[in-house]
C-alpha positions in Angstrom: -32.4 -141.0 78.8 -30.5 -144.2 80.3 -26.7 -143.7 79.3 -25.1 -144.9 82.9 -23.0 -148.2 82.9 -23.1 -149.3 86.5 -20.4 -150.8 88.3 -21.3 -152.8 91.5 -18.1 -154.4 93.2 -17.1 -155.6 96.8 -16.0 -152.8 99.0 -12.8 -152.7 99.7 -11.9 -156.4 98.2 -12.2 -155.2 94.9 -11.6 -151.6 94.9 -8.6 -152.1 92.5 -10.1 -153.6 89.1 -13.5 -151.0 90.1 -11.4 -147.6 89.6 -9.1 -149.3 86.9 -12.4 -150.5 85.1 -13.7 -146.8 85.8 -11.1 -144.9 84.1 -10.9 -147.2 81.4 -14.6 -146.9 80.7 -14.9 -143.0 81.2 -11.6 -142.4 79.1 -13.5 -144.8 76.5 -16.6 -141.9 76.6 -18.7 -144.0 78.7 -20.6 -141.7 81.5 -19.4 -144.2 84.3 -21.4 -144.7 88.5 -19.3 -146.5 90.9 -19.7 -145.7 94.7 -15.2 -145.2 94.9 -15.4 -142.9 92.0 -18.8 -140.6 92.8 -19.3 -141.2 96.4 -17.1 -138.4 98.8 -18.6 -139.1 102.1 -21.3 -138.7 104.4 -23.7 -139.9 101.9 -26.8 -141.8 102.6 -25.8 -145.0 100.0 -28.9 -146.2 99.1 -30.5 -142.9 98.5 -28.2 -142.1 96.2 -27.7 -145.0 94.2 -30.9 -146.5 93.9 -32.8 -143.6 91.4 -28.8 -144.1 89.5 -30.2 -147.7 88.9 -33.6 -147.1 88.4 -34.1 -144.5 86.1 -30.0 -143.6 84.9 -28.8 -147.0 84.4 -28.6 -148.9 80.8 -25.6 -151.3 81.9 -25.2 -153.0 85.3 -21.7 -154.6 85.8 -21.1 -156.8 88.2 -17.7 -157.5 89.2 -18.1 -160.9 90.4 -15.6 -162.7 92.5 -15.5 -164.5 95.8 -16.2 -161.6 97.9 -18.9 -159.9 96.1 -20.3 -163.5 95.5 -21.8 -163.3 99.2 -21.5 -159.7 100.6 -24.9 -158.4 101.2 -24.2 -155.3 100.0 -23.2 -156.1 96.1 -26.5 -158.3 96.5 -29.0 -155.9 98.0 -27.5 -153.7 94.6 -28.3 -157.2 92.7 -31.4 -157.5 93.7 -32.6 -154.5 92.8 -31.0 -154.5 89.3 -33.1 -157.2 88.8 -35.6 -155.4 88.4 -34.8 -153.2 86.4 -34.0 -155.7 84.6 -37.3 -156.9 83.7 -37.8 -154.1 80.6 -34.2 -154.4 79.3 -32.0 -156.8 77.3 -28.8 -158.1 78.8 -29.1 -155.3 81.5 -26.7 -156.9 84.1 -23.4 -158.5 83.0 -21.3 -160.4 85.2 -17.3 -159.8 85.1 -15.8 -162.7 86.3 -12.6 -161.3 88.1 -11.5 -164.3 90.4 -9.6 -167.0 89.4 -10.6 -169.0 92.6 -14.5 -168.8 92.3 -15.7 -171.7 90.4 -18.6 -171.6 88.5 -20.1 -173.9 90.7 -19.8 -171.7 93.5 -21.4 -168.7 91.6 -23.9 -167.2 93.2 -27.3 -169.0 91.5 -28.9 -165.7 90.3 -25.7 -164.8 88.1 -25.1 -168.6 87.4 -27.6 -168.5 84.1 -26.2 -165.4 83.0 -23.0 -165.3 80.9 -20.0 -163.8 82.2 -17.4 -161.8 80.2 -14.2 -162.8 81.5 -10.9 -160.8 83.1 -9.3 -163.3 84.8 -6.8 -163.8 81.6 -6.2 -161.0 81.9 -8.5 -157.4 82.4 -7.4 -155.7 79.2 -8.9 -158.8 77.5 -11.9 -158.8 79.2 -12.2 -154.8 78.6 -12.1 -155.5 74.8 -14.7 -157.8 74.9 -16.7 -155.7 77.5 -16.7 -153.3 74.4 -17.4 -155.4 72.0 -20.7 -156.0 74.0 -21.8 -153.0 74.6 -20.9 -152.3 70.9 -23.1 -154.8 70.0 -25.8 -153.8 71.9 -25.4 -149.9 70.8 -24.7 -148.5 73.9 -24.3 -144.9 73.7 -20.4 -143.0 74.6 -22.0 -139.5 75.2 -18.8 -137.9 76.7 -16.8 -136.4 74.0 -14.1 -135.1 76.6 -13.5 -138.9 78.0 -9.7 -138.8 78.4 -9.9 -135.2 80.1 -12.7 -136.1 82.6 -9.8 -139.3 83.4 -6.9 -136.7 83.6 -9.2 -134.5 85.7 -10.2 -137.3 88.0 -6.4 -138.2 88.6 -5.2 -135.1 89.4 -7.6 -134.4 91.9 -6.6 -137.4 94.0 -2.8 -137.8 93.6 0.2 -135.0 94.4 0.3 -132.5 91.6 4.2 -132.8 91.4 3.1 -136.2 89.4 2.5 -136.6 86.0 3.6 -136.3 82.1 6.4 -133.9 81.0 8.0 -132.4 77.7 11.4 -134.5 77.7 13.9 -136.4 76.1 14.3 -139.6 77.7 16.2 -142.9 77.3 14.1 -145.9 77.6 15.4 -149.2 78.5 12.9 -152.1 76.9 12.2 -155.8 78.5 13.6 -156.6 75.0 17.3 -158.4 75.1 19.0 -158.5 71.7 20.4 -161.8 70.4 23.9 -161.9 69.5 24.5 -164.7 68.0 22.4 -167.6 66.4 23.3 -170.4 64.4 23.3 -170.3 60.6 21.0 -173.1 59.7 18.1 -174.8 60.8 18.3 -179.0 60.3 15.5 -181.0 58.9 16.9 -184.2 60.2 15.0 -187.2 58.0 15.0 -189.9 61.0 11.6 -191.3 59.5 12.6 -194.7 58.9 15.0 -194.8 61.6 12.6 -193.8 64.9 9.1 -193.3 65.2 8.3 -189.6 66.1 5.7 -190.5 68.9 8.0 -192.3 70.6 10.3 -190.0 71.0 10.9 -187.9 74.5 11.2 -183.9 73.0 11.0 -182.7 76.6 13.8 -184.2 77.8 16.0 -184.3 75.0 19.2 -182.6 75.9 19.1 -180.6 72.6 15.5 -178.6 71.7 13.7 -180.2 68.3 10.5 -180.9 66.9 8.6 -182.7 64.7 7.5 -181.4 61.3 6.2 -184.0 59.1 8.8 -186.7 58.0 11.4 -184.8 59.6 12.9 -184.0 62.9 13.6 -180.1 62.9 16.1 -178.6 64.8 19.4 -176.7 65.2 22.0 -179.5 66.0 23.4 -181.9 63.4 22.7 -185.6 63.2 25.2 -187.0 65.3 23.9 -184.7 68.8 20.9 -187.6 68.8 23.1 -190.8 68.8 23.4 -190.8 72.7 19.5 -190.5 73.2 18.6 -191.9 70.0 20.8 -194.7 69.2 18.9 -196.3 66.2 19.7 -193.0 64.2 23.1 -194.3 63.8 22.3 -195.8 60.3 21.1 -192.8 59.4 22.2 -190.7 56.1 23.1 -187.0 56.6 23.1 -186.3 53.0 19.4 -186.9 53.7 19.1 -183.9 56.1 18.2 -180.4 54.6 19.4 -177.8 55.9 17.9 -173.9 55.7 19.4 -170.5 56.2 18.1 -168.7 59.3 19.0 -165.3 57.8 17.0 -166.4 55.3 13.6 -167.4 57.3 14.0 -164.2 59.5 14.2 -161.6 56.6 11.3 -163.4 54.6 13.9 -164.6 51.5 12.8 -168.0 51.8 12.2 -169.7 49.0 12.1 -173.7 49.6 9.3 -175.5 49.5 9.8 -177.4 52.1 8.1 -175.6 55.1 6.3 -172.1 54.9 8.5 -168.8 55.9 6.0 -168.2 58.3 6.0 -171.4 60.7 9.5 -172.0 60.1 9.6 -168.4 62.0 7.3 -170.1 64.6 10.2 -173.3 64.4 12.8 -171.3 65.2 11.0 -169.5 68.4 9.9 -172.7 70.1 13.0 -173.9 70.0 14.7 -171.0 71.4 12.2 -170.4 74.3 12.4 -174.5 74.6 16.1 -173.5 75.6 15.9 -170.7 77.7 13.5 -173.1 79.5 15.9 -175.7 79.9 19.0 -173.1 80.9 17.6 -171.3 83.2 17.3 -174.1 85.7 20.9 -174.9 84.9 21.7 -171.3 85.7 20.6 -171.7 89.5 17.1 -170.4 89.2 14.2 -172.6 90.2 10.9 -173.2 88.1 7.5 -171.6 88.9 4.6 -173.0 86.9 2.1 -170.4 85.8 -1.9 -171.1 85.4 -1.5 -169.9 82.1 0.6 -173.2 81.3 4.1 -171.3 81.1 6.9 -171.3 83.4 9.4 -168.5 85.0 12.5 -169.1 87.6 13.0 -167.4 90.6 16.1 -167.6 92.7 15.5 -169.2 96.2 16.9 -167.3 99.2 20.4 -167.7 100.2 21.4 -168.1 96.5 24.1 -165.4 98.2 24.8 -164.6 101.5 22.7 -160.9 101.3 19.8 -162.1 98.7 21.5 -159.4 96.3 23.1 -158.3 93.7 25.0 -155.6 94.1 22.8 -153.3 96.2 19.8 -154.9 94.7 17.3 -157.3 96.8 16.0 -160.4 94.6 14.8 -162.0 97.6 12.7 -160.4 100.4 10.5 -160.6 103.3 6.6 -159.9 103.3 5.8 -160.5 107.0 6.5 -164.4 107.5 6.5 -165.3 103.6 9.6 -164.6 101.3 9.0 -162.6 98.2 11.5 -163.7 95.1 11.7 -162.2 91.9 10.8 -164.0 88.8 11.2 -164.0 85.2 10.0 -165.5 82.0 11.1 -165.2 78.2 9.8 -165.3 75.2 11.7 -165.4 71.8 10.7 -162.2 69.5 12.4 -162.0 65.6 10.9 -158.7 65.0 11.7 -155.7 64.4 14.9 -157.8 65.2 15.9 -161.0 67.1 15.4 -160.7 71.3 14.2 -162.4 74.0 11.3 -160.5 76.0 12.0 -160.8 79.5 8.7 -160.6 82.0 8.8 -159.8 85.4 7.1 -161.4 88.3 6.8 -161.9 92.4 6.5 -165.6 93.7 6.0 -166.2 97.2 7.5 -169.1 99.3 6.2 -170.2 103.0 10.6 -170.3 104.0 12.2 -168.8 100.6 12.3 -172.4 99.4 8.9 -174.1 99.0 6.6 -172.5 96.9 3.1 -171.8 98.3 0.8 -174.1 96.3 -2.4 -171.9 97.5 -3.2 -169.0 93.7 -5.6 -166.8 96.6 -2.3 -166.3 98.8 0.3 -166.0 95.9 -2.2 -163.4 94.2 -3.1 -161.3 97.3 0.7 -161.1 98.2 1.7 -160.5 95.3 -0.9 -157.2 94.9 0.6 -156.3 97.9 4.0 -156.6 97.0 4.1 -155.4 94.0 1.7 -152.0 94.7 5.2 -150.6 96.2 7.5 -151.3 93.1 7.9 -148.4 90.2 9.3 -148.5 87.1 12.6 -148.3 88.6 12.1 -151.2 91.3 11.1 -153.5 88.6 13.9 -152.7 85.8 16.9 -152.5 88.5 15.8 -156.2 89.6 15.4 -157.3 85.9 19.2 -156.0 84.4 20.4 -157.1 88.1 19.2 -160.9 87.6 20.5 -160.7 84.1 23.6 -159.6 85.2 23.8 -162.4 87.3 23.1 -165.6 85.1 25.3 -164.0 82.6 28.3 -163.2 84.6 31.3 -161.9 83.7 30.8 -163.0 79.6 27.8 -159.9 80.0 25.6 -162.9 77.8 23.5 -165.8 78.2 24.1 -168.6 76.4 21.4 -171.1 75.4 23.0 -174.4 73.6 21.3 -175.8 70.5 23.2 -178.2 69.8 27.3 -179.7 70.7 28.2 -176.7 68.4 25.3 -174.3 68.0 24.0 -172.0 70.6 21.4 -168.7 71.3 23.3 -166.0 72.8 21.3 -163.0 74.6 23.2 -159.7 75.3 22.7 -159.1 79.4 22.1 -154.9 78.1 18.2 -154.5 77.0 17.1 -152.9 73.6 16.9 -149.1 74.6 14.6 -146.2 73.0 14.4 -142.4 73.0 11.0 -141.1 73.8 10.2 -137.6 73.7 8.1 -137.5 76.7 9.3 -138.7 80.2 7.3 -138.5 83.6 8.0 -136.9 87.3 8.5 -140.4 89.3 6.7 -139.5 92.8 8.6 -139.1 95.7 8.9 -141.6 98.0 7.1 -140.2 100.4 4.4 -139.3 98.1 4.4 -143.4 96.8 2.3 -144.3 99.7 -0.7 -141.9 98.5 -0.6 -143.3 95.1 -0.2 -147.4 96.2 -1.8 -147.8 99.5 -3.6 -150.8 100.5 -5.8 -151.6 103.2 -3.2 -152.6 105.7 -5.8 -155.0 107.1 -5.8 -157.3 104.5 -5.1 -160.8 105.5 -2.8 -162.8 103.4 -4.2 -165.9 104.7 -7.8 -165.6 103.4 -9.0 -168.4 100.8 -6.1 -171.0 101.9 -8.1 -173.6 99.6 -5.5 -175.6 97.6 -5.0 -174.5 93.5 -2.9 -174.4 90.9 -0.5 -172.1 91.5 -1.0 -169.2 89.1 0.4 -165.6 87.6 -1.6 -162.5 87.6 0.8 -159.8 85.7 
């Protein structure tokens, strides 16, 4: 009986996404073949996988991206799953894994077939990898899933690693908001400005249209300067709403629904921290995804640090910088969420343009930060744009403002975990030390992975 999902990939560009698709799927109850989980060495390949495909195999995934696109390997293992194919429906299924292979460039026997994809981000694509196979009834036969994963990992990492029975304070990526401002203005400058016409990105305070209205936090009289026709305008006109109100669901007016004026009251937050953080001395990064995050360039001090902490380093002859982004969250309480990221400059000022390098660095990078790396540099940069005060303060208007506490939302959880040692780190992260940053220099958007 057929109950194998398959997982062809290009050896060792793609070794990463194969084991964490591997685990995922076998902890899932899927009975999972992939040459870096099953092979140990010394094997003849091809004599062992090809009865796999032919007589094991009911899914073949192929993790498709620039390098498995033309090795000869992944497409000798195509070709042969193509014929298997023949009696099956949907048997192979491209994952499309690269964000710099077109579809154009596709290779032109996976071009017709359509790909599920992971390059928003690969627990999306595993949901709707599920979904799929779902759909098309493909059996999970291994009732012991997450101890077959457990198993796996402890047989190829250092047994002082792993889950333990303790109490443990967290620290979240959560900062609480201290202050905000009572109300939220529905300014009626109708009559006196046409909404299209006006310039929202570059108005000094953040507001939006809704309807006939203007909404925002200021009062009337922050818009004269940038909107000088609004000086005839009535304030008995503007209506004003309690934020307590929208934010604990007591909202009662008519006017706009509890629910988007919650949306309201986000964009205009994160519409400040966007304009702030630039004002702070951080520099903007814009993601593929369409957002943005600041980085500090290097010599923003003399040492790149804060206190003992580096937020600007060296990876060979390219500078590493660490990066941020937020994200206004009013529940279980108000809070920005603060992501990290790595960004990559050619002389810790210019950003590199080319999404192949700033992704490959940034893999590399990264594989030797923990927990600990990342949340030092995170409560180190907040520390730093909100100095001495311990807050940042986003303005809203000549007298309102969005203060964020620089000390994160913290937890207890009753489990906690034996970090590796550092000598044991390089075990657990290494990379092929081969890898050449400079592969796939072609000119793109510059993009975020995390």
């Amino acid at each position: 009986m057929r109950d194998t999902i398959f997982i062809s990939h290009a050896n060792p560009e793609d070794n990463e996404f194969a084991q964490w698709l591997s685990l995922k799927m076998m902890g899932l109850g899927y009975v999972v073949w992939c040459d870096i989980m099953n092979l140990k060495g010394g094997e003849d390949f091809w004599e062992v996988i090809e009865p796999v495909l032919r007589n094991d195999t009911i899914k073949y995934l192929y993790v498709l991206s620039k390098a498995s696109n033309h090795k000869s390997g992944t497409l000798k293992e195509l070709a042969l799953a193509q014929k298997v194919a023949k009696g099956f429906k949907d048997f192979i299924i491209p994952l499309h894994v690269d964000k710099t292979l077109s579809h154009d460039d596709v290779n032109i026997d996976l071009m017709r077939l359509n790909s599920i994809p992971f390059v928003q981000g690969w627990s999306h694509g595993l949901g709707q990898l599920v979904d799929k196979l779902d759909d098309d009834k493909v059996n999970k036969p291994v009732s012991e899933g997450p101890a077959q994963v457990k198993e796996w990992w402890h047989s190829k990492h250092p047994a002082n690693i792993g889950l333990i029975q303790k109490e443990e304070i967290l620290l979240t990526n959560w900062f609480p908001i201290l202050k905000m401002p009572d109300k939220l203005n529905f300014h009626m400058f109708k009559k006196q400005i046409r909404y299209d016409r006006i310039p929202f990105d570059t108005l000094k305070y953040p507001a939006r249209e809704y309807g006939d209205y203007l909404v925002t936090f200021a009062w009337c009289y922050d818009f004269l300067e940038e909107l000088p026709k609004t000086t005839t305008y009535n304030p008995n006109k503007t209506i004003s709403l309690l934020v307590e109100d929208i934010i604990n669901e007591r909202l009662t007016d008519d006017l706009i629904p509890a629910w988007e004026a919650r949306r309201v009251i986000i964009e205009l937050i994160n519409r400040s921290f966007d304009k702030t953080m630039p004002l702070l001395g951080l520099r903007l990064y814009s993601m593929a995804n369409g957002k943005t995050a600041y980085w500090l360039q290097h010599g923003f001090n003399k040492t790149d640090r804060v206190g003992r902490i580096k937020l600007v380093g060296t990876l060979g002859e390219r500078y590493w910088h660490f990066a941020v982004s937020g994200s206004t969250k009013l529940y279980p309480q108000p809070a920005i969420s603060v992501r990290s990221h790595i960004v990559f400059t050619s002389d810790g000022q210019e950003i590199i343009k080319s999404s192949s390098i700033q992704h490959k660095a940034r893999r590399k990078q990264g594989k030797g930060w923990w927990n600990s790396d990342w949340r030092e540099r995170l409560l180190r940069l907040m520390k730093l744009v909100g100095g001495e005060a311990n807050k940042v303060v986003l303005p809203l208007g000549s007298e309102e403002s969005c203060e964020i506490a620089t000390e994160p939302i913290s937890c207890l959880s009753y489990l906690s975990y034996s970090e590796p040692r550092k000598e044991d780190r390089n075990i657990i992260s290494s990379d092929e030390e081969s890898e050449d940053l400079n592969e796939g220099t072609e000119e793109a958007e510059v993009g975020d992975q995390d």
